[in-house]
MMTF fields as JSON, N, C-alpha, C and O atoms, coordinates in Angstrom:
{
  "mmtfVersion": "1.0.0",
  "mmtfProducer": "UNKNOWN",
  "numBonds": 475,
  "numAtoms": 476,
  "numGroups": 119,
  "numChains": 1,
  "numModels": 1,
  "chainsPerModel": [1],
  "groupsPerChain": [119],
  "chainIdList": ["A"],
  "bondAtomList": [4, 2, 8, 6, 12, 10, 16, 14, 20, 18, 24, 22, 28, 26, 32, 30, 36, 34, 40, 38, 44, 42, 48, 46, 52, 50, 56, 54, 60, 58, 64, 62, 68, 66, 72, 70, 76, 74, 80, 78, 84, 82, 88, 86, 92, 90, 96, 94, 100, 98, 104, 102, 108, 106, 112, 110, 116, 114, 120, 118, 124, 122, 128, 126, 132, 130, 136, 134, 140, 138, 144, 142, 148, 146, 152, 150, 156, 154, 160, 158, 164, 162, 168, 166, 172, 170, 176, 174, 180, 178, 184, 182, 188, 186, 192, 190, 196, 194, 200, 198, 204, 202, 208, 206, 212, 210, 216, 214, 220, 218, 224, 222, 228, 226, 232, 230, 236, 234, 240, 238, 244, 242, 248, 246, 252, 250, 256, 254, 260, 258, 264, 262, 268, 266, 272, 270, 276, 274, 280, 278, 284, 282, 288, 286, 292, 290, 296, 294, 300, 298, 304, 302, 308, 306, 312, 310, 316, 314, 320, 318, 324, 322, 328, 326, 332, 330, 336, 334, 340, 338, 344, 342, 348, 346, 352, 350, 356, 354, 360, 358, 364, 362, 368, 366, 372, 370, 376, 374, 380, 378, 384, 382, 388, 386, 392, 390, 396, 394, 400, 398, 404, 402, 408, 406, 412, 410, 416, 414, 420, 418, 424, 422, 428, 426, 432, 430, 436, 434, 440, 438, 444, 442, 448, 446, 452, 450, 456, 454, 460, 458, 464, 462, 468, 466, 472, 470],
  "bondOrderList": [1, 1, 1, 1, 1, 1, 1, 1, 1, 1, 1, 1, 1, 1, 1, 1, 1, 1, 1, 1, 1, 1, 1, 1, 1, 1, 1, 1, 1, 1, 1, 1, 1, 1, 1, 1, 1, 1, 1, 1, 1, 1, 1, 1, 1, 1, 1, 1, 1, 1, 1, 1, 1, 1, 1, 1, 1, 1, 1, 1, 1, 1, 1, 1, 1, 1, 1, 1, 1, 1, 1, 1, 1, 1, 1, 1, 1, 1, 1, 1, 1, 1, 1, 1, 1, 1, 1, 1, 1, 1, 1, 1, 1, 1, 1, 1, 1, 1, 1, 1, 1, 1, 1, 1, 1, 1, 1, 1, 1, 1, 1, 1, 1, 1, 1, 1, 1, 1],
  "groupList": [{"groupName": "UNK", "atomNameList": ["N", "CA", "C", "O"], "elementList": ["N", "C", "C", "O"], "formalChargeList": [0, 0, 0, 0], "bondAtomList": [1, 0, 2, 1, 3, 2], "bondOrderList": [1, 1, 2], "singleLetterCode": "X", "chemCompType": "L-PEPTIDE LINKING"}],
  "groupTypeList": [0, 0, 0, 0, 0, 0, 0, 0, 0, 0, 0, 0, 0, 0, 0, 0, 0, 0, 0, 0, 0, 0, 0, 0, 0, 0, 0, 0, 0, 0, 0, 0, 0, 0, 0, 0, 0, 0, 0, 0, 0, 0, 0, 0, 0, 0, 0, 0, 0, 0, 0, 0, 0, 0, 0, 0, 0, 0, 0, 0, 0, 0, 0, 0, 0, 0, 0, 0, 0, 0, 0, 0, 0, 0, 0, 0, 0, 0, 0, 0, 0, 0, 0, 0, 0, 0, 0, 0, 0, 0, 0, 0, 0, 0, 0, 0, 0, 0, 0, 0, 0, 0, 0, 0, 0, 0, 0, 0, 0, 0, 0, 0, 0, 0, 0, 0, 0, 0, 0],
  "groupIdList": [1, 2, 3, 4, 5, 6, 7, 8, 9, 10, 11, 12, 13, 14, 15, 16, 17, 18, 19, 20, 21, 22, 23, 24, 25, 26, 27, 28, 29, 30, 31, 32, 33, 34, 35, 36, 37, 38, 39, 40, 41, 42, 43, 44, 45, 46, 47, 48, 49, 50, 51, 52, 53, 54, 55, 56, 57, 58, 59, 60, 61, 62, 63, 64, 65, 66, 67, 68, 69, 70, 71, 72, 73, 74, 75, 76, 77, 78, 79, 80, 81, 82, 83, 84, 85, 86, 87, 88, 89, 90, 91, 92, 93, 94, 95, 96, 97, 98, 99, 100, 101, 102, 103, 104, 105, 106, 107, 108, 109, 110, 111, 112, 113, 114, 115, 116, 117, 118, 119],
  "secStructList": [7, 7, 5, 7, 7, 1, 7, 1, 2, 2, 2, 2, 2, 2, 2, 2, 2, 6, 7, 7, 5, 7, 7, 7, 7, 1, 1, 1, 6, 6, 2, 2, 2, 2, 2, 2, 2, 2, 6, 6, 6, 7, 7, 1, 6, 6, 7, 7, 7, 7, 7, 6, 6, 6, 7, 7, 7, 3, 3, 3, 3, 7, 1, 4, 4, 4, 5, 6, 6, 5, 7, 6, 4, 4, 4, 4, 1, 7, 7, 7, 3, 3, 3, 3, 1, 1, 1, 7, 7, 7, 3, 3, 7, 7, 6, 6, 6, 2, 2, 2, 2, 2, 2, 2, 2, 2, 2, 6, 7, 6, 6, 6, 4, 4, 4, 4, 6, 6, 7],
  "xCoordList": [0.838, 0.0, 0.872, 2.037, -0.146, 0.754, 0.19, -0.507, 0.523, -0.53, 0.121, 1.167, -1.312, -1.184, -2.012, -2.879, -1.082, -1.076, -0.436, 0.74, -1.13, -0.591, 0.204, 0.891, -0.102, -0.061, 1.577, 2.241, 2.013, 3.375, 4.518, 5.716, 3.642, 3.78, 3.572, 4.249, 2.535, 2.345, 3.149, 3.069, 3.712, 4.615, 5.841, 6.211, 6.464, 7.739, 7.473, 8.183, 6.218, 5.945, 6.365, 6.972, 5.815, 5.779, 7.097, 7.473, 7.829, 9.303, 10.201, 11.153, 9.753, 10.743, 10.055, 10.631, 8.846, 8.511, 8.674, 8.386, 9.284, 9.931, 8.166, 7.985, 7.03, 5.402, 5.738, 6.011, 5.629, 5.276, 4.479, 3.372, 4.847, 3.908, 4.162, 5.204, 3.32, 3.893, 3.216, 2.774, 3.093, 2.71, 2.169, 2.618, 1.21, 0.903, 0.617, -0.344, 1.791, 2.366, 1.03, 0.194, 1.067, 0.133, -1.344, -1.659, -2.054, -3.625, -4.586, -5.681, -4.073, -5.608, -5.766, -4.89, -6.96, -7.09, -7.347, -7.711, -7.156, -6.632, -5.46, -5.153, -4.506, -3.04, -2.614, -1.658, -2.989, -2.647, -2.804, -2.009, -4.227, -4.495, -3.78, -3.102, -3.39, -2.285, -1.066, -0.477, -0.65, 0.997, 0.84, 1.449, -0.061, -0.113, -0.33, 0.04, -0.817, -0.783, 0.085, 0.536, 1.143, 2.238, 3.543, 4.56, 3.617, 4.877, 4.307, 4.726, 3.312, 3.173, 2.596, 1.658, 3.23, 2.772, 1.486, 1.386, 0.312, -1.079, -1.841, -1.641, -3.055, -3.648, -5.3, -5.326, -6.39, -7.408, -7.945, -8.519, -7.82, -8.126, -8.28, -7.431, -9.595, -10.057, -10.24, -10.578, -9.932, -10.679, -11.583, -12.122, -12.095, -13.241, -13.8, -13.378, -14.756, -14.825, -15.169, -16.009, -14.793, -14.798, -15.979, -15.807, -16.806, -17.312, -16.502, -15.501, -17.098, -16.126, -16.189, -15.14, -17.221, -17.572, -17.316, -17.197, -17.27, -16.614, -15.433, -14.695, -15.026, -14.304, -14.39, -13.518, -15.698, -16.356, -16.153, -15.384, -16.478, -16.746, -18.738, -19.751, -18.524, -19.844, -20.067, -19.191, -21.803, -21.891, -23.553, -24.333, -23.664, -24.472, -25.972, -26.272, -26.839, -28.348, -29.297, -29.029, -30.593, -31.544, -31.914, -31.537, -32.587, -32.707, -33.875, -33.769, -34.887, -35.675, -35.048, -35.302, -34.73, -33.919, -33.197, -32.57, -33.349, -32.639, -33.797, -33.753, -34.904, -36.011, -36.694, -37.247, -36.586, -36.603, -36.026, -36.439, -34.36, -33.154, -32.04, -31.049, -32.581, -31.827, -32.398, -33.554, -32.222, -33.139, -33.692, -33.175, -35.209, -36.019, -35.183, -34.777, -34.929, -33.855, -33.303, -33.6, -32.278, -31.442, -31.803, -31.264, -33.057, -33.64, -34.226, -34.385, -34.688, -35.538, -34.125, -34.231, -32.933, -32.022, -31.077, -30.149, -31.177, -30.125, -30.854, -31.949, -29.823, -30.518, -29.231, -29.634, -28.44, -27.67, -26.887, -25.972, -27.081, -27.021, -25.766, -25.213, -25.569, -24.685, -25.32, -25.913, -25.118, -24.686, -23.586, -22.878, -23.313, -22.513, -23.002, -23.941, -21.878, -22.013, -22.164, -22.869, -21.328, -21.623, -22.4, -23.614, -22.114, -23.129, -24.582, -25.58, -24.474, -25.632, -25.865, -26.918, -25.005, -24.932, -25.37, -24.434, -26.428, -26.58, -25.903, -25.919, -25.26, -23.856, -24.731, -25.393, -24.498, -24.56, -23.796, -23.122, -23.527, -22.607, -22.52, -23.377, -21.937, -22.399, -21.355, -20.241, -21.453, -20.802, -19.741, -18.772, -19.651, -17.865, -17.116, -15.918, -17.972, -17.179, -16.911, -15.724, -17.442, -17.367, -16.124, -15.106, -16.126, -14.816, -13.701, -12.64, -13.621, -12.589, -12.03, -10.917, -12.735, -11.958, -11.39, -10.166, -12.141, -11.66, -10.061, -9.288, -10.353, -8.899, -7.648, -6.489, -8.148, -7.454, -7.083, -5.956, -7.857, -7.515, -6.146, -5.096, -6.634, -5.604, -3.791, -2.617, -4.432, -2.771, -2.248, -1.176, -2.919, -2.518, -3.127, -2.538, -3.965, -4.669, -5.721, -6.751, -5.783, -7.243, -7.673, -8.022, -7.779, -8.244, -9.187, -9.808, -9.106, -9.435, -11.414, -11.616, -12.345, -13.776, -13.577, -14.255, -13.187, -13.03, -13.212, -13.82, -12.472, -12.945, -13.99, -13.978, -15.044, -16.068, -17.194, -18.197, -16.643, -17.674, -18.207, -18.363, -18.601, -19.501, -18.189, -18.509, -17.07, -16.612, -16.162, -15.709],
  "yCoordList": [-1.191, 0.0, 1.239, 1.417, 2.119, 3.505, 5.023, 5.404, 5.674, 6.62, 7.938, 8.54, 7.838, 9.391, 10.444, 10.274, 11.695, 12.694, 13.96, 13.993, 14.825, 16.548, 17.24, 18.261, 16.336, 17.027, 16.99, 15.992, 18.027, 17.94, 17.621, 17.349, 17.771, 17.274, 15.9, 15.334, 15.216, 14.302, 13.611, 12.384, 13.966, 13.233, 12.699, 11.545, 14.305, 14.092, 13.264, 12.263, 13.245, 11.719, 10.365, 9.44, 10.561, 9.239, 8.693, 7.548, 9.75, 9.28, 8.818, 8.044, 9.409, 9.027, 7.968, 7.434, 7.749, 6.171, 5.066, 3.924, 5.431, 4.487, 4.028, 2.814, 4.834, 4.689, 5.089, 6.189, 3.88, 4.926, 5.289, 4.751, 6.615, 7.644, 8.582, 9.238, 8.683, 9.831, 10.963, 10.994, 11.812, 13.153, 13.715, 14.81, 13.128, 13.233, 15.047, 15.768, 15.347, 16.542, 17.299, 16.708, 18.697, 19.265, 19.441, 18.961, 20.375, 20.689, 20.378, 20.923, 19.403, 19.367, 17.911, 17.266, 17.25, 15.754, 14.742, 13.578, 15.218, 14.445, 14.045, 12.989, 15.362, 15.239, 14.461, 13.721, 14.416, 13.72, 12.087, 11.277, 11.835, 10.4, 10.062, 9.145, 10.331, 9.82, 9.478, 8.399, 10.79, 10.705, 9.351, 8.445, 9.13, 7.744, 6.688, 5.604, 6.708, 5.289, 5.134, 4.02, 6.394, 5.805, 5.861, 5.347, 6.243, 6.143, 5.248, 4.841, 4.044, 2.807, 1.909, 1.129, 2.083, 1.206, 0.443, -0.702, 1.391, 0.953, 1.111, 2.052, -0.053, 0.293, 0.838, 0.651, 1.48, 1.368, 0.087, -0.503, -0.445, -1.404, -2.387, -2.502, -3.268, -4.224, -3.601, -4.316, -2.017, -1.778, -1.47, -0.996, -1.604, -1.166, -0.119, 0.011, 0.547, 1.868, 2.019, 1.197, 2.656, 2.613, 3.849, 5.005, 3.63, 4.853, 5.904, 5.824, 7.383, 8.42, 8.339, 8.269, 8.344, 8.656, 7.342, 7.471, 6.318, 5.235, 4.69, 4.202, 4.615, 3.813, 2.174, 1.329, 2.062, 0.508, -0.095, 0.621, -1.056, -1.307, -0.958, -1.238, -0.296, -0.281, -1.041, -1.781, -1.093, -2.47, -1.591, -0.969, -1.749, -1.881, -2.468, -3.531, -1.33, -1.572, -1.072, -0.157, -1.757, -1.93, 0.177, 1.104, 0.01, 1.766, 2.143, 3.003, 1.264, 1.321, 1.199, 2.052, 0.736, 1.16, 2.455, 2.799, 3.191, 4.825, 5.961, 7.078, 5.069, 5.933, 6.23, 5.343, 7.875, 8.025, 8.688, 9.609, 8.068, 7.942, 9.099, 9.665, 9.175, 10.275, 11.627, 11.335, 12.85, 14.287, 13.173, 12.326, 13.896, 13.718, 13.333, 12.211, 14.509, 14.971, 14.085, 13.208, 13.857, 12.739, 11.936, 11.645, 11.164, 9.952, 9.751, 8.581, 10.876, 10.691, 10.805, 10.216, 11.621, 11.772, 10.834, 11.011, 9.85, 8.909, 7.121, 6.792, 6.315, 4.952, 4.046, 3.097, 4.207, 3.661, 4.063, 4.877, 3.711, 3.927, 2.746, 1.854, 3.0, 2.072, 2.391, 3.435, 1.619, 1.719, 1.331, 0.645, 1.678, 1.475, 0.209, 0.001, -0.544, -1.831, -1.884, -2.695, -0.788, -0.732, 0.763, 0.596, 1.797, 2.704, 2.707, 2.768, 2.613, 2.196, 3.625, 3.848, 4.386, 5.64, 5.508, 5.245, 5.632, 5.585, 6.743, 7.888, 6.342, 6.942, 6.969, 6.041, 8.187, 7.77, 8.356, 9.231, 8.26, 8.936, 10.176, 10.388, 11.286, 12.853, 13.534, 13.074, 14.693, 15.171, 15.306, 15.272, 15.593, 15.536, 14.702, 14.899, 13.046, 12.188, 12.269, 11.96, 12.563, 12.699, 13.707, 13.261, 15.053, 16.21, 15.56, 16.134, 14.445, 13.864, 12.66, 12.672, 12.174, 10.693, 11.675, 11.711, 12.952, 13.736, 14.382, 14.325, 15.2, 15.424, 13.991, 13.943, 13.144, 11.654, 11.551, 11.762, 11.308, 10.397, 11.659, 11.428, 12.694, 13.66, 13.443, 13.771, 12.856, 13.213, 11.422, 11.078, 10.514, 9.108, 7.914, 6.834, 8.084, 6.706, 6.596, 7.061, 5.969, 5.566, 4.546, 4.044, 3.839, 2.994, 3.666, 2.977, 4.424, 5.723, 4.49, 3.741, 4.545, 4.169, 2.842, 3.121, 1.872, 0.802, 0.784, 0.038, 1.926, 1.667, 2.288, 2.961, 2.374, 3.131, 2.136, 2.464, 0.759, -0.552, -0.799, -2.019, -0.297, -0.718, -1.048, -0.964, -1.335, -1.875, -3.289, -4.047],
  "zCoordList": [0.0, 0.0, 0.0, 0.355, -0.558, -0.353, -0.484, -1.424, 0.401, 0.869, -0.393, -0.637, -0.91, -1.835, -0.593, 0.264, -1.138, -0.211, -0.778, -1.141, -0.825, -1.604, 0.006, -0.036, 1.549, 2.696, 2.739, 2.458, 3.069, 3.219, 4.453, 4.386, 5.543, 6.642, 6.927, 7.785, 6.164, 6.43, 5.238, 5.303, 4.437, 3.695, 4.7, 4.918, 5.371, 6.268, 6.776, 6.669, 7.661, 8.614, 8.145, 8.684, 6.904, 6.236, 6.011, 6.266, 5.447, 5.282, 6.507, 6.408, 7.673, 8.678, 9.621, 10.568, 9.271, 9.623, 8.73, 9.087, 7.164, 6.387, 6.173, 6.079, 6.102, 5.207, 3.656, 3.177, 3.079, 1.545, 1.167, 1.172, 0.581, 0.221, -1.006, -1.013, -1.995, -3.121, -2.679, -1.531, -3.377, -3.856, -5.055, -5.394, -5.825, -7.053, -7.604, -7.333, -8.403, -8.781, -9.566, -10.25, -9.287, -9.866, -8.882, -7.793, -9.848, -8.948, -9.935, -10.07, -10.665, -11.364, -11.49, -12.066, -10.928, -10.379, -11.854, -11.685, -13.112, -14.237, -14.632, -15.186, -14.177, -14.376, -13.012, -13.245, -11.823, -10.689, -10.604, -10.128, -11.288, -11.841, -12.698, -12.234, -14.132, -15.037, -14.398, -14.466, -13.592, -12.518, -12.114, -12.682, -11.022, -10.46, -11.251, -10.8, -12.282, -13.234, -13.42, -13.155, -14.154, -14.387, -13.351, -13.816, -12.43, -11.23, -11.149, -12.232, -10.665, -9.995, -11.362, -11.198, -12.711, -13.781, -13.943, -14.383, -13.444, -13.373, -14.495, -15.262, -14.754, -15.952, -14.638, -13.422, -15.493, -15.243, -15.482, -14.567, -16.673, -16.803, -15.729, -14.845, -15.793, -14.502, -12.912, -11.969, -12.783, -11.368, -11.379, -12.379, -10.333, -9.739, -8.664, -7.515, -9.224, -8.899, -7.021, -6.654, -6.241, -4.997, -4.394, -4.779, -3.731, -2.841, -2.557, -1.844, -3.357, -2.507, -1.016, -0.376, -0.491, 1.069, 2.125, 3.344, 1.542, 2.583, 2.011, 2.867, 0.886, -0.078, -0.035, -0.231, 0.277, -0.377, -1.618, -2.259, -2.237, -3.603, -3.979, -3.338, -5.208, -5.605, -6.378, -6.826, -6.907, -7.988, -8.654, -7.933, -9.782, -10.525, -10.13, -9.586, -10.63, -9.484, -10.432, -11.21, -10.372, -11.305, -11.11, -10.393, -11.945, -12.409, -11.122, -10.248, -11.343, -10.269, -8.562, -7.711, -8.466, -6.786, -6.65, -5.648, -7.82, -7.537, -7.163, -6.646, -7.711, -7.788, -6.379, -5.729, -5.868, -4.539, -3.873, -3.169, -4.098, -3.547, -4.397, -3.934, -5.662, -6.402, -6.935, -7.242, -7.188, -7.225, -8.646, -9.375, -8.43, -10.179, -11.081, -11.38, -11.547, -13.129, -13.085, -13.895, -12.18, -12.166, -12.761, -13.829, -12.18, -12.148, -13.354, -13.702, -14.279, -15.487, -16.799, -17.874, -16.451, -17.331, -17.475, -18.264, -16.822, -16.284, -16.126, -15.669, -16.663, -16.709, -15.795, -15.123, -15.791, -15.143, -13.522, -13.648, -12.443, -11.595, -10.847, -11.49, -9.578, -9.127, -7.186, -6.914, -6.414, -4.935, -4.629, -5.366, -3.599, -2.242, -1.353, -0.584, -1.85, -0.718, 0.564, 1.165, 1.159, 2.894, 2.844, 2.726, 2.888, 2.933, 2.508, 3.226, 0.934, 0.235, -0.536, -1.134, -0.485, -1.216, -2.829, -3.584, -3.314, -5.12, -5.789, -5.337, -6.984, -7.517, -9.171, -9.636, -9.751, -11.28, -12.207, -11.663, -13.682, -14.439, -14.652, -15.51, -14.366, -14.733, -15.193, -14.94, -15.916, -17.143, -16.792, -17.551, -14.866, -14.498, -14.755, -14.959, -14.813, -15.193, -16.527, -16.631, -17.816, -19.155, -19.265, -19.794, -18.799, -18.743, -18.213, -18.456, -17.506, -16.156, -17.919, -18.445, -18.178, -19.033, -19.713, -19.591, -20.78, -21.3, -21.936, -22.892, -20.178, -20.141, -19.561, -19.973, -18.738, -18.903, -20.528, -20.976, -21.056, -22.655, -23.302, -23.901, -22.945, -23.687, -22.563, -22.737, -21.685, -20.824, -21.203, -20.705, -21.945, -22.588, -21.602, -21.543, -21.067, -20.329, -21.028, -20.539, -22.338, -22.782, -22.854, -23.922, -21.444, -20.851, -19.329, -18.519, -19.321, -18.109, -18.168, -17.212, -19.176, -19.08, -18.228, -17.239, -18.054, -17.474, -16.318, -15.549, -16.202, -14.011, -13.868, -12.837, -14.542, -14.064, -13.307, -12.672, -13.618, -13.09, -14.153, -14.2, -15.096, -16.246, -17.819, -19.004, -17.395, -18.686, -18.301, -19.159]
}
């Protein structure tokens, strides 16, 4: 394991407890994701997408179990949905994610759609 971290203090920590830890360079969280694929020779390919708010695994959920649980719009603009295994948080695709592969595919991970759970 290895703790990504922009904290700089908590980097020092890390180093003098011999924790590894990077620093993924830059402020913009497309160029920070590519960094880490490639310092740790990672594909997207075959992961799986994690809960922001617990970091669970999520999984793919009939359209109807969102209904309720997600604003309207959402719910009428949108067919594919996902939960949260331990929370139960419902997750769906939105244009941030579309701008996010975006600029990914332009910095050379075009494999970036895969971890979204649905490839």
């Amino acid at each position: 394991r290895v703790l990504l971290t922009r904290d700089r203090p908590l980097l020092a920590a890390c180093e003098r407890r011999g924790i590894a830890a990077f620093e993924p360079p830059g402020d913009e969280p497309a160029a920070q994701f590519a960094a880490v694929l490639k310092r740790f020779g990672l594909s997207a390919e075959g992961a799986r997408p994690r809960c922001l708010r617990c970091n669970a695994p999520v999984f793919e959920v009939r359209r109807e179990e969102a209904l309720g649980k997600v604003p309207p719009y959402t719910y009428l603009t949108h067919r594919r949905f996902s939960a949260c295994s331990c929370c139960g948080r419902i997750t769906w695709e939105g244009s941030h994610l579309e701008r996010f592969e975006r600029v990914v595919r332009k910095l050379g991970s075009e494999d970036v759609r895969t971890w979204r759970g649905h490839g």
